[in-house]
C-alpha positions in Angstrom: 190.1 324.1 189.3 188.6 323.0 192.3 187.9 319.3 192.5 186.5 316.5 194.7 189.2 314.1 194.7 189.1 310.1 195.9 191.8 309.7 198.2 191.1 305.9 198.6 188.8 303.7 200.3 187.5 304.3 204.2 189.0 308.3 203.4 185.9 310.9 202.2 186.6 312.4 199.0 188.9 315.6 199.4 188.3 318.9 198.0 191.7 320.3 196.3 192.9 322.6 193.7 194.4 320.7 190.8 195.1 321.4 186.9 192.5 322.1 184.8 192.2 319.2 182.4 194.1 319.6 178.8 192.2 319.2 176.0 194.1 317.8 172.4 193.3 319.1 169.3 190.3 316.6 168.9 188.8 317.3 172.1 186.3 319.9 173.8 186.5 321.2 177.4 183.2 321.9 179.6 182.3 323.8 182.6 180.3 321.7 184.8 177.0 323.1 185.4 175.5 319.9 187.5 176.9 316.9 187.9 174.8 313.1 189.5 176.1 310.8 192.2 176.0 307.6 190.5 176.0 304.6 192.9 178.8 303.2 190.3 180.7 305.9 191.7 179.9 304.6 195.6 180.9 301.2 193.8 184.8 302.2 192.4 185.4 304.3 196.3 184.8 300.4 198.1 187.1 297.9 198.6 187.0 295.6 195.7 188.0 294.9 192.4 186.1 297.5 190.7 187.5 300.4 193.1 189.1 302.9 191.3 193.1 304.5 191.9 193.4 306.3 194.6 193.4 310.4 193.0 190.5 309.7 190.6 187.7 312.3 190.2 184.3 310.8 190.0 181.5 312.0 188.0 180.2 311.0 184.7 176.7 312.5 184.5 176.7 316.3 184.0 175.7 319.2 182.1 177.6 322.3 181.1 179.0 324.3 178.7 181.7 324.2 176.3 184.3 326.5 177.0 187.1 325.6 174.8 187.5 323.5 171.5 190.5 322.1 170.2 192.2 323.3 167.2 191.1 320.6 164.4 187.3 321.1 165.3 187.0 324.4 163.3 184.0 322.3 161.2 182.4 320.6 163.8 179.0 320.8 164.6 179.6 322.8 168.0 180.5 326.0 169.2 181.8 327.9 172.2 178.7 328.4 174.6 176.5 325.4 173.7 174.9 323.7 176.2 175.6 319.9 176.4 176.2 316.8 177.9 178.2 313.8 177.0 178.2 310.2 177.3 181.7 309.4 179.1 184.0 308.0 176.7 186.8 309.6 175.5 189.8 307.5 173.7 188.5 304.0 174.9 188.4 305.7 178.6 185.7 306.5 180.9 185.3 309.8 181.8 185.5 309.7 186.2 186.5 306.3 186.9 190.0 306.1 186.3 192.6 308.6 184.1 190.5 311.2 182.9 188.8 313.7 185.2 185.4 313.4 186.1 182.7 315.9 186.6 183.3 316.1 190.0 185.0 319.0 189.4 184.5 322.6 187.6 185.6 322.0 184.0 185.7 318.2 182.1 186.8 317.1 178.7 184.7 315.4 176.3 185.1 313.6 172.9 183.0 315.4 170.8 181.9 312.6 168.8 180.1 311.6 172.3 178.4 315.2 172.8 175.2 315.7 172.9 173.0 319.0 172.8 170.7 320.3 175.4 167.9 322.3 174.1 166.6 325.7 175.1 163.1 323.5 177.1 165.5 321.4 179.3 167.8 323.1 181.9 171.0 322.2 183.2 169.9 320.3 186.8 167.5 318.1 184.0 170.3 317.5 181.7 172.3 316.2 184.6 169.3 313.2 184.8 169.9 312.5 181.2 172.8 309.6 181.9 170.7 307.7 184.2 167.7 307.5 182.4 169.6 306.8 179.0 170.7 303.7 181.1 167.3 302.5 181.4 166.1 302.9 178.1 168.9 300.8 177.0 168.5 298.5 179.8 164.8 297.9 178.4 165.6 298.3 175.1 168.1 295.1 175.5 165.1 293.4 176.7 163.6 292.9 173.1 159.8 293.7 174.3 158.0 294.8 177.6 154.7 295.6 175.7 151.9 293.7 177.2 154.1 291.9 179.9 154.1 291.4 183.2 157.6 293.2 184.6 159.1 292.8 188.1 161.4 295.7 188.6 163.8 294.5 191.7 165.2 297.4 193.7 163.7 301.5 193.5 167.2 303.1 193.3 167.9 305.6 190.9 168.1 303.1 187.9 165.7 300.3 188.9 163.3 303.8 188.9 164.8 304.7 185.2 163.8 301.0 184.1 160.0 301.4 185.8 159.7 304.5 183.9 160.6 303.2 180.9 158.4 300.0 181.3 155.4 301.9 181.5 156.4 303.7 178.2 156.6 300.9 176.5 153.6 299.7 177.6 153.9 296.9 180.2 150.9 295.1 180.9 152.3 295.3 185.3 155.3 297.1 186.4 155.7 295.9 189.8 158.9 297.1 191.9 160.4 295.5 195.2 161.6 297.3 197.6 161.7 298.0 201.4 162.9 301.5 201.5 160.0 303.2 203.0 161.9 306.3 201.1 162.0 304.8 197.9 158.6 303.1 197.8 157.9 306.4 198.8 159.7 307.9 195.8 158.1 305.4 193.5 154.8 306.5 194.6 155.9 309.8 193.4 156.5 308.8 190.2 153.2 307.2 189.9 154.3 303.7 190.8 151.5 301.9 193.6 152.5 298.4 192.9 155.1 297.7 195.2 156.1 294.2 196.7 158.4 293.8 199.9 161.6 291.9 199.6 161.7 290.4 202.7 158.1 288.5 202.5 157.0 286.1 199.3 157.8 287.9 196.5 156.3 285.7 193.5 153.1 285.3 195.9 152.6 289.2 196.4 153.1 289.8 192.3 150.5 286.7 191.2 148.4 288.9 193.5 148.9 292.1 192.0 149.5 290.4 188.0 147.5 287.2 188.2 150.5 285.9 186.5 154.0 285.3 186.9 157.0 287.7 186.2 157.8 287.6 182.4 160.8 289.8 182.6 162.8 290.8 185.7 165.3 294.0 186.1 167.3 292.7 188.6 168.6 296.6 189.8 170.8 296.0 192.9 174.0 294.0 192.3 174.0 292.4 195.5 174.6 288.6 195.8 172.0 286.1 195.8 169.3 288.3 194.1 170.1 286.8 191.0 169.3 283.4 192.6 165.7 284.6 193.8 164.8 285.8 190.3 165.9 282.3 188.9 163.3 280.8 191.4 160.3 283.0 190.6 160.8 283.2 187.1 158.4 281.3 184.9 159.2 278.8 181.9 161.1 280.5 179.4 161.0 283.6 181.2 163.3 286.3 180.9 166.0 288.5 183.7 168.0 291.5 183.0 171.1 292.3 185.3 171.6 295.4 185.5 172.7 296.1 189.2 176.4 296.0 189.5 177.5 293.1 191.1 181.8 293.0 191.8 181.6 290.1 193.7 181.4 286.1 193.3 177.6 284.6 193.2 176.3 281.5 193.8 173.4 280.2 191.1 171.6 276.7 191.2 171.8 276.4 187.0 169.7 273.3 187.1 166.6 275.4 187.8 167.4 277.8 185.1 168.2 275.1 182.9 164.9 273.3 182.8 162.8 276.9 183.1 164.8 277.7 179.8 165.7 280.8 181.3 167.2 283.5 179.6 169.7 286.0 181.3 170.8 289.2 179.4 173.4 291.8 181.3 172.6 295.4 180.1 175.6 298.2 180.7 176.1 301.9 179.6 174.1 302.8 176.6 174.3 304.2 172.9 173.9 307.8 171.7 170.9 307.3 170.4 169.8 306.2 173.7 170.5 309.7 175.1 168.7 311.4 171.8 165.8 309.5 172.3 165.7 310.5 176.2 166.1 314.4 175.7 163.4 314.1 172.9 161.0 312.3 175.2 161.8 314.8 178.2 161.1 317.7 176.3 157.9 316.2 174.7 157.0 316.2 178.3 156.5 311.9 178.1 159.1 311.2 180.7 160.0 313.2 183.6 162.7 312.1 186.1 163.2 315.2 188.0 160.9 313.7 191.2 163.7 311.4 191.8 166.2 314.8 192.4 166.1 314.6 196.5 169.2 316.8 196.8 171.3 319.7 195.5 174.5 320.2 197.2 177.7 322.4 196.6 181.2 320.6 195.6 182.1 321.6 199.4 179.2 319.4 200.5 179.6 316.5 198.9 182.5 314.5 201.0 179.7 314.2 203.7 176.7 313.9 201.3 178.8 310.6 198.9 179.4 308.9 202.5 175.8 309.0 203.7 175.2 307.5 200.5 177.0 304.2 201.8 173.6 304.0 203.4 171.0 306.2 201.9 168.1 307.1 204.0 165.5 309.4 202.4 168.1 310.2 199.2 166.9 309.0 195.9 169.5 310.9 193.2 171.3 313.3 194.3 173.3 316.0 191.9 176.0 318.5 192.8 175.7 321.8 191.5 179.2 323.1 190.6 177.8 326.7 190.1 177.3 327.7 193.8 
């Protein structure tokens, strides 16, 4: 099958011909339909200790369909042709960042315990957002209550987008997102988002203007050092930040400040399944809709070029490859 393979760091991803992977008797092979550029993926291709060993094949949100069972799942609750998607664990391994294939690549295997239907309403490209937005529910979800409260989303990336939209569901009294991007305050405009705050002014001063209060809850989205620090800072007594940017290097916090806020800091990662169940219900209900974040739909053969510009997006928001073409 044909694959885009990481080679190692500095070196764009190369497209070869390797094995297709083999599934056991407990497992379920998929042809990749679509498949998302996930910035954890831009993450494991760096320098650092999250980067990922050198012939690893990215990918870990995709639709498809299954092609091929293994022999002991004559009584599960699947069948050749269904159309799916999968969170990415398979035997205490994640599916694209180290030993098992990713879905950068024509065919993937899946646990089926981690499978998860697509219904008829929802095509593939839309099932290919279902990984990110799961993130964000559970990423709001782990924050025990945004009803009524005033939320500071901090970057308008793909996920720090997910968390806005889920916010608003779950009926935050502000959402309010930093960013700079013109292209992503642009994006966030889109997706119905007008209270914006730039990064590189007085944050807490431009949200009491826009909340009349402070930030209750922060999603800290962007993983880069010293944000953490800033949210510390603005945060009010007792008030409350999520990390969920990834963040692979040392940080520097001042805990005194935290310490007499009574601060609380909760790290969300990954999800549940019922995270995804709940997201494809809502999507086809037609009560969330991520596809204005789709900037870009690119062949395999495209993406060594696409994933570097992604080092330093411009006008790209999420962009998915389309193993089809």
């Amino acid at each position: 099958m044909r694959a885009a393979v990481f080679m190692g760091p500095g070196v764009p991803l190369s497209i070869q011909e390797i094995d297709n992977p083999e599934i056991a008797e407990d497992e379920i092979l998929v042809r990749v339909s679509h498949c998302g550029i996930c910035g954890t993926d831009i993450h494991a291709s760096s320098e650092g200790p999250f980067m990922a060993p050198p012939n690893t094949v990215f990918g870990h949100e995709f639709s498809g369909e299954i092609v091929e069972m293994g022999n002991a799942l004559t009584k599960a609750d699947l069948a050749i042709g269904d159309r799916v998607t999968s969170l990415p664990f398979i035997k205490d391994q994640t599916i694209g960042l180290g030993e098992v294939t990713g879905a950068y690549a024509q065919f993937v295997k899946v646990d089926p315990a981690s499978v998860v239907r697509i219904p008829p309403e929802l095509d593939d490209l839309n099932g290919a957002l279902v990984e990110p937005l799961a993130v964000g529910l559970h990423s709001v979800k782990m924050a025990e209550g945004v009803a009524e409260k005033r939320v500071l989303i901090v970057g308008a990336g793909p996920i720090g987008l997910a968390c806005a939209i889920w916010c608003r569901f779950f009926g935050a009294r502000n959402v309010v997102i930093s960013e700079r991007s013109p292209a992503r305050i642009k994006m966030a405009n889109t997706l119905g988002f007008s209270d914006i705050v730039d990064p590189s002014g007085d944050v807490l001063s431009q949200f009491l203007g826009i909340a009349a209060g402070e930030p209750e809850i922060q999603f800290e989205c962007v993983g880069v050092p010293g944000i953490l620090q800033q949210c510390i800072e603005r945060a009010p007594q007792r008030g409350l930040i999520m990390g969920i940017g990834l963040c692979d290097h040392p940080d520097n916090i001042v805990p005194l400040i935290a310490f007499t806020k009574e601060l609380r800091v909760q790290w969300a990662v990954a999800y549940d399944k019922e995270d995804w169940d709940f997201t494809i219900q809502m999507m086809i209900n037609g009560r969330i809709d991520g596809s204005p974040m789709i900037t870009n739909v690119v062949s395999l053969d495209e993406l060594p070029e696409v994933f570097e510009a992604l080092r330093s997006p411009t006008d790209q928001c999420k962009v998915i490859i389309d193993l089809q073409r």
